[in-house]
N, C-alpha and C positions, 0 to 999 in steps of 0.2 A: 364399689361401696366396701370399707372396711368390715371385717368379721369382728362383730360387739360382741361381749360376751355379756349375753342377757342373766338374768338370773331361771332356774331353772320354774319356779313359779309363775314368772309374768307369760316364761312361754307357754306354758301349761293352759294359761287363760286366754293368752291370744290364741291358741287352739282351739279351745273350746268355745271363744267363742265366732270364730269361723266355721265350727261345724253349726252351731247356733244359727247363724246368720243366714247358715246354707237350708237348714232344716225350716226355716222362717218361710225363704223365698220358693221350696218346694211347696209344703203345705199351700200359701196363698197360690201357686201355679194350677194346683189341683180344686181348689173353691169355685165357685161360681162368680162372676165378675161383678156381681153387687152383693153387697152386705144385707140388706132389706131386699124383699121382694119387689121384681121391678118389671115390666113389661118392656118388652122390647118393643122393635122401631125397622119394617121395612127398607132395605137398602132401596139405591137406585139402578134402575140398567141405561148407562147412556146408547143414545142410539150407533153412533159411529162402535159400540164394543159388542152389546148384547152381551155384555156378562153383568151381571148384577154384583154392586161394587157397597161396601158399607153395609150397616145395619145389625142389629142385635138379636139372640133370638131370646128370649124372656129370661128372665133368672129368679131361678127358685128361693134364692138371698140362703142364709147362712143357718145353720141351726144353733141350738144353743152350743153342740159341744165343740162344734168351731168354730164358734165366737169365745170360748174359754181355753181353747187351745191354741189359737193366734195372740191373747191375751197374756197368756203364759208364756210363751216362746218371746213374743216382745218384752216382754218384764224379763226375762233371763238375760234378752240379749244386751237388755241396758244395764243390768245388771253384773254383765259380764264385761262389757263399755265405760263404766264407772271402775272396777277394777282393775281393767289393765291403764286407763288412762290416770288415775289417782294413783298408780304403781310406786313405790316411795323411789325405785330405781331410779325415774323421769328427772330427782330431783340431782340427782349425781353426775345426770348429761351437762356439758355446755349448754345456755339455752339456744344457742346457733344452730347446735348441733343435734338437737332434739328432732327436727320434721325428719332427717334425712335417719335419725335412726327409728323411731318408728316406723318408717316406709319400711324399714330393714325388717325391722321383725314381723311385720306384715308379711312379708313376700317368703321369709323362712319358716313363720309357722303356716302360711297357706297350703304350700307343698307338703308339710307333715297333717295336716288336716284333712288334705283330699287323698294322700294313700291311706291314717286313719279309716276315711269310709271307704276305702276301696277294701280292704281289707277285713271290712263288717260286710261290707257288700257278697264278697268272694265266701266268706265262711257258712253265711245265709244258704 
């Protein structure tokens, strides 16, 4: 893949918001697996395993302030989806040549994204 020479703004956004998108899929990793409170559902044990396979155990669903904080994180990240894709750059590509260079900056700012949080990570 050619080396584009982005503008320094549109990388700036596809960083952030890759960190965004990262910060997004942690939080939801950390919630509970339903949004409302939900009772769970006994797995099964088949007989040929004896190990009990499937089933949930209840979820306490969401509170308000993470329901306001996944709400936030998702309005940024569209937010920030709407800015790099409206990017006025986008309009000065070929249009042929447009998927294969956003792939490009995808893949250049994702590595400046995740030393970013290694880097907050490590100073922590």
């Amino acid at each position: 893949m050619a080396e584009t020479a982005f503008p320094d703004d549109l990388r700036a956004a596809q960083t952030r918001l890759h960190q965004a998108t990262a910060e997004l899929a942690e939080l939801c990793e950390r919630l509970p697996w339903s949004v409302e409170p939900t009772p769970g559902w006994p797995g099964t044990k088949p007989p040929h395993t004896g190990e009990v396979t499937g089933g949930r155990e209840a979820s306490p669903g969401w509170t308000q302030e993470e329901k306001q904080a996944v709400d936030r994180l998702r309005a940024r990240c569209l937010e920030l989806a709407l800015g790099v894709n409206g990017h006025w750059f986008w309009g000065e590509v070929e249009a042929e040549k447009r998927a294969e260079a956003r792939t490009e900056l995808k893949q250049a700012t994702r590595v400046a994204a995740a030393t970013a949080a290694q880097d907050v990570a490590e100073a922590a």
